[in-house]
ChimeraX commands (.cxc) that place a marker at each C-alpha (Angstrom):
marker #1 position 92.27,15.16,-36.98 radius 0.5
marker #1 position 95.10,13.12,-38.57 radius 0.5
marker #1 position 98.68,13.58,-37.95 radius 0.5
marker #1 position 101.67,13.40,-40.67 radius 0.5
marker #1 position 105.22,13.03,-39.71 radius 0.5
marker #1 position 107.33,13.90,-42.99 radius 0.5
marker #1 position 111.19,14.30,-43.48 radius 0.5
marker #1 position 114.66,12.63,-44.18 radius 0.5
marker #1 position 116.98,11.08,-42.88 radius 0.5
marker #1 position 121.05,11.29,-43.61 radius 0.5
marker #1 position 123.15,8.16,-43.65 radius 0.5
marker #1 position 126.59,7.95,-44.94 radius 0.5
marker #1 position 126.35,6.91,-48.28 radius 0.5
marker #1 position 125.98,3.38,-49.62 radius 0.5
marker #1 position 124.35,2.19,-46.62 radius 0.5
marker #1 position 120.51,3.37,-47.34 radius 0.5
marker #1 position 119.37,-0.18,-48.23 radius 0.5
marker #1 position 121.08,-1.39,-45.37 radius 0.5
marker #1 position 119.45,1.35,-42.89 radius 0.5
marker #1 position 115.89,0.71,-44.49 radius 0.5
marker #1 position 116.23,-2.82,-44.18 radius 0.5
marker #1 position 117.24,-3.08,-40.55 radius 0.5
marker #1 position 114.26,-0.74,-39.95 radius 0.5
marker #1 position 111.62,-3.12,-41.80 radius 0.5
marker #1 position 110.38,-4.71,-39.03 radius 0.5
marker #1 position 109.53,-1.72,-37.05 radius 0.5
marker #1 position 107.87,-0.43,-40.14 radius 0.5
marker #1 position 105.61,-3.60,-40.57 radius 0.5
marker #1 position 105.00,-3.27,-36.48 radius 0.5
marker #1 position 103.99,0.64,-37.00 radius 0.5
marker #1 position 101.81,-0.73,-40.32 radius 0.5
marker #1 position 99.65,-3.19,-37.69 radius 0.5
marker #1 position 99.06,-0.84,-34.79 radius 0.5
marker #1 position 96.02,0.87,-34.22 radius 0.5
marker #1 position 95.18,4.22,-36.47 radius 0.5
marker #1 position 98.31,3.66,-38.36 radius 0.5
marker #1 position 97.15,4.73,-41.96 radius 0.5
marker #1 position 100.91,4.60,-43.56 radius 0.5
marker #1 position 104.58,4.79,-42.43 radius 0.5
marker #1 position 107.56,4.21,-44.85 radius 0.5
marker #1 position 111.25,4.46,-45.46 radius 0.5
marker #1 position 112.33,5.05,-49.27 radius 0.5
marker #1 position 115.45,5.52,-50.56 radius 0.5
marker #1 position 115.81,8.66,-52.59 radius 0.5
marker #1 position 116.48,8.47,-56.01 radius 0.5
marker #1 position 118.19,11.38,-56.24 radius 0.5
marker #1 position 120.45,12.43,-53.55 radius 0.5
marker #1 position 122.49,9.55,-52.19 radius 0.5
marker #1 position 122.69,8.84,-48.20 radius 0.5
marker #1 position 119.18,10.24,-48.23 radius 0.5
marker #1 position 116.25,8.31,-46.65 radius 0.5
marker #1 position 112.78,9.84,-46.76 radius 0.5
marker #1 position 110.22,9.13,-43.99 radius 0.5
marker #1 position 106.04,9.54,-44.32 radius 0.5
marker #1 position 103.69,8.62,-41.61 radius 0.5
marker #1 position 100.43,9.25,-41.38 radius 0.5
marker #1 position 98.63,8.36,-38.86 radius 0.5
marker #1 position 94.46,9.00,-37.69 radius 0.5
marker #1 position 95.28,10.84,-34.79 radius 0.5
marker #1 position 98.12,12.33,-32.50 radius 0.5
marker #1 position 96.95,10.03,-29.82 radius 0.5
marker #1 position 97.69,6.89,-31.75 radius 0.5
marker #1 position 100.85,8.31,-32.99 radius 0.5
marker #1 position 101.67,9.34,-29.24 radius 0.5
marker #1 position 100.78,5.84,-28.07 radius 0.5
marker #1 position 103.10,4.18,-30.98 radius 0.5
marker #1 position 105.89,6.29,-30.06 radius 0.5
marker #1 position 106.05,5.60,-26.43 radius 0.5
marker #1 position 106.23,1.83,-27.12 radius 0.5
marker #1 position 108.23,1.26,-29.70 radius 0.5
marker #1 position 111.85,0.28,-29.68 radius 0.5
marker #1 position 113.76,0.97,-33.10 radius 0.5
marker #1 position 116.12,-1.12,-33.84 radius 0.5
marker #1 position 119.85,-0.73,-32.60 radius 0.5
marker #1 position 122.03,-0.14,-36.22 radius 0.5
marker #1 position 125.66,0.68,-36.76 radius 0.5
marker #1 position 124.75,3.07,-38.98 radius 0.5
marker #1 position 125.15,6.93,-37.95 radius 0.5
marker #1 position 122.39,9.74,-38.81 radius 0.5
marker #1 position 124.52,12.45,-40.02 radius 0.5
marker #1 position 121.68,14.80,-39.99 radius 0.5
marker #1 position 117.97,14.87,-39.74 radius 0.5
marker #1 position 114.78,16.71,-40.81 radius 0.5
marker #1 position 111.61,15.66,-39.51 radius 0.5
marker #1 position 107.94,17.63,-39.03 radius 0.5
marker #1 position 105.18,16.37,-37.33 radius 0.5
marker #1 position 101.80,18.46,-38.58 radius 0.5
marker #1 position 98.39,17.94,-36.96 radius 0.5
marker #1 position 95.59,18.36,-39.77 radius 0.5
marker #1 position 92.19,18.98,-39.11 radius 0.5
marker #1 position 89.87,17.37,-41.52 radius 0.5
marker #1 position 88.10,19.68,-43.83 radius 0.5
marker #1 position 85.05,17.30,-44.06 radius 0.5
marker #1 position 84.51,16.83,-40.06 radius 0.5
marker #1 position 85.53,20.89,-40.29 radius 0.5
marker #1 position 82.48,21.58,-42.46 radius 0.5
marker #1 position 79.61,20.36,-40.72 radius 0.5
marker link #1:1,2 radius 0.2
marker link #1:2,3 radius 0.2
marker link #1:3,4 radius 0.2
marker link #1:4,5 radius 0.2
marker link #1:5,6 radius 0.2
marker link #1:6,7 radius 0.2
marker link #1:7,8 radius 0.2
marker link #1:8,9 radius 0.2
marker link #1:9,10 radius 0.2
marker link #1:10,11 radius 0.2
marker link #1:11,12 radius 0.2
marker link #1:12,13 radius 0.2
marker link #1:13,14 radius 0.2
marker link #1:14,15 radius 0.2
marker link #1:15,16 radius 0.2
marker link #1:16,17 radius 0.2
marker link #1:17,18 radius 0.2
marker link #1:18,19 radius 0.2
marker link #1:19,20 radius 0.2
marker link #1:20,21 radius 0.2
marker link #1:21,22 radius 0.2
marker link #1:22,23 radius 0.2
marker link #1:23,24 radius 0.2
marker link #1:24,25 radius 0.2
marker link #1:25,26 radius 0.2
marker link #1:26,27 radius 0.2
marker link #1:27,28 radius 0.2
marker link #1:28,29 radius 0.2
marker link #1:29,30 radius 0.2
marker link #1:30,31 radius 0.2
marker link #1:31,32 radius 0.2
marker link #1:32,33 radius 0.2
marker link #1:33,34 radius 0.2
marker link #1:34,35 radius 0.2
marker link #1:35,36 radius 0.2
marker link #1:36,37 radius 0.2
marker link #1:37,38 radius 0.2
marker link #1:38,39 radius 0.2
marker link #1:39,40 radius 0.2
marker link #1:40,41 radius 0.2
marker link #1:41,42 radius 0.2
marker link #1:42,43 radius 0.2
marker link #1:43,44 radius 0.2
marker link #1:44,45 radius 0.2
marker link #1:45,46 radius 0.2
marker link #1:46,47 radius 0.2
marker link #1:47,48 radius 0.2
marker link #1:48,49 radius 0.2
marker link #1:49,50 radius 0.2
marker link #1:50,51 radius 0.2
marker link #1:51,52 radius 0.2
marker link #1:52,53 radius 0.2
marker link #1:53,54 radius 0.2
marker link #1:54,55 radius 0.2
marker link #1:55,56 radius 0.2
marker link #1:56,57 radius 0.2
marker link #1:57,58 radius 0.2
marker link #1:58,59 radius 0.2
marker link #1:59,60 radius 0.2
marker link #1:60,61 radius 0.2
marker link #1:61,62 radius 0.2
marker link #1:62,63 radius 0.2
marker link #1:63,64 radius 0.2
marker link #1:64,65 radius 0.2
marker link #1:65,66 radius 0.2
marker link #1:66,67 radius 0.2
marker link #1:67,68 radius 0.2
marker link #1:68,69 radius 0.2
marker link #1:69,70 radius 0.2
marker link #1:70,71 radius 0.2
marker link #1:71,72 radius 0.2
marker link #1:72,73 radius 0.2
marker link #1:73,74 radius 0.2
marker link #1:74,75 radius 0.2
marker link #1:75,76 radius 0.2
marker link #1:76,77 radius 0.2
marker link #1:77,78 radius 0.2
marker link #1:78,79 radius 0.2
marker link #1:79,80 radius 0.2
marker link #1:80,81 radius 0.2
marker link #1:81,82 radius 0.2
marker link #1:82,83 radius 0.2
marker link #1:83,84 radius 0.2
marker link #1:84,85 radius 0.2
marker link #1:85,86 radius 0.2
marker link #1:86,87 radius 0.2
marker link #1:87,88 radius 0.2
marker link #1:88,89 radius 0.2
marker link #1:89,90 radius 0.2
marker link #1:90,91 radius 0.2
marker link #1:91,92 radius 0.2
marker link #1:92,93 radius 0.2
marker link #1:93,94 radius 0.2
marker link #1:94,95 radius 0.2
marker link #1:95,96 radius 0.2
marker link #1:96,97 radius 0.2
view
């Protein structure tokens, strides 16, 4: 089983880069722990104050484990609003045997 955790993020507008850079070293610290397959922050090119977030990670233990040690960052930057899913996915290969 892997887990995803997909969504986006609201900041007030203009301050995106600003967000996604204060975050970068909690990204690169998610990037090095264990079962960590990918985790970013992206700007989105369309609608402005919009941040989108992807993690994937090999299982729900490893993202469990990541989430109860980390510390994000402390950033004057409000969240205006937030959408975020986490989905467990079984994988069809280990499924069909």
């Amino acid at each position: 089983m892997t887990m995803i955790v997909a969504g986006k993020l609201f900041v007030p507008q203009g301050r995106e880069d600003e967000y996604i850079q204060a975050h970068k070293g909690m990204v690169e610290r998610a990037l090095s722990q264990p079962g960590c397959l990918e985790f970013f922050l992206s700007k989105d090119p369309v609608v402005r104050g919009r941040i989108n977030l992807f993690e994937h990670w090999q299982s729900p233990a490893d993202f469990h484990a990541w989430k109860a040690e980390t510390q994000p960052p402390q950033v004057d930057i409000d969240i205006l609003d937030a959408e975020v899913a986490h989905q467990v996915i079984e994988d069809p290969r280990v499924a069909a045997d």
